[in-house]
N, C-alpha and C positions, 0 to 999 in steps of 0.2 A: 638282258636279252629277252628275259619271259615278256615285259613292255612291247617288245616291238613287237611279236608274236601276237599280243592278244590285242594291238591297237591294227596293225594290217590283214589278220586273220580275222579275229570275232567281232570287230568292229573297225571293218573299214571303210568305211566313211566316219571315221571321227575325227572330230575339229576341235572341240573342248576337251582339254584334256590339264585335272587339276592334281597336284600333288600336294600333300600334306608331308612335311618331314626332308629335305633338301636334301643337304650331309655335301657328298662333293659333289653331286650332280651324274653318278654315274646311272641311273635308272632314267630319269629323265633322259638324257643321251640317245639313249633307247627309242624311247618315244618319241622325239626328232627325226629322227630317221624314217621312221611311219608315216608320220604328221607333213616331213616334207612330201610326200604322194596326194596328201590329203587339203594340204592348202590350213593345214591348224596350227598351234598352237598349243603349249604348254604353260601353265602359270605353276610357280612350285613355290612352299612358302617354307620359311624357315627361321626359327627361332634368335641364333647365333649367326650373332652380324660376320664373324671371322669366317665362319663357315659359308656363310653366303657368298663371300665376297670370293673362297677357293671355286665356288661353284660356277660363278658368273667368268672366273677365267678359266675354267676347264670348258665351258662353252663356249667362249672365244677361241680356244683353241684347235675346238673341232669343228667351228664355223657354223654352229647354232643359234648364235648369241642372237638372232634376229626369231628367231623361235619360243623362245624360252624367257621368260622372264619371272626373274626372282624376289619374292616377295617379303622383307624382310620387318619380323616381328611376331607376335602368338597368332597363330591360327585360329585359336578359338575368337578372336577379334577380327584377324584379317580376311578368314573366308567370307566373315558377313557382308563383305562389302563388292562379291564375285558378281557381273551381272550375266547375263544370258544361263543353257544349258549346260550341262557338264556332262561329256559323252564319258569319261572314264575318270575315278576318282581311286587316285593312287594313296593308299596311306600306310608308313611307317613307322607306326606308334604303338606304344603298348595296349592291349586288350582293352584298360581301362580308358585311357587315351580317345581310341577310336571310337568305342560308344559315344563317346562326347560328342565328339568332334563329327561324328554319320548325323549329328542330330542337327548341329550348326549347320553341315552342307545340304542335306535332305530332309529339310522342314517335315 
């Protein structure tokens, strides 16, 4: 919930919207629901193909799946390949993790 919160409140006009860390896709979720007012989009990546693959049907199930797409493989390889802006960059990863990985997203 805090996602939709900070995507239709302190950034509402936001269209990019990137996650690092999938799991089932319940934060993303979130952000769909903002993103539909906004005309964006979500890209969310994730390590674990199994896990991805729960993720990409719990979006289908809530009728996001045209929202949201799921990026499967390391972040620290796949962000490099993001083009345009990134209005919101969701990450959940460890401390040491996210250093890295702010460094990959925001050159």
């Amino acid at each position: 919930m805090a996602g939709y919160c900070e995507c239709s409140q302190s950034r509402p006009g936001a269209k990019n919207v990137v996650e690092i860390g999938t799991y089932n896709g319940y934060s993303a979720l979130w952000f769909c629901l903002a993103l539909r007012a906004t005309g964006g989009k979500i890209i969310t990546h994730e390590i674990d193909v199994k896990i991805a693959a729960v993720a990409r049907e719990n979006f289908k199930k809530a009728g996001v799946e045209n929202l949201a797409t799921v990026v499967e493989g390391d972040a620290h390889d796949t962000v490099t390949k993001l083009k345009g802006p990134i209005d919101i960059l969701l990450l959940t990863l460890t401390n040491q993790a996210m250093q890295t990985m702010l460094r990959s997203c925001c050159p």
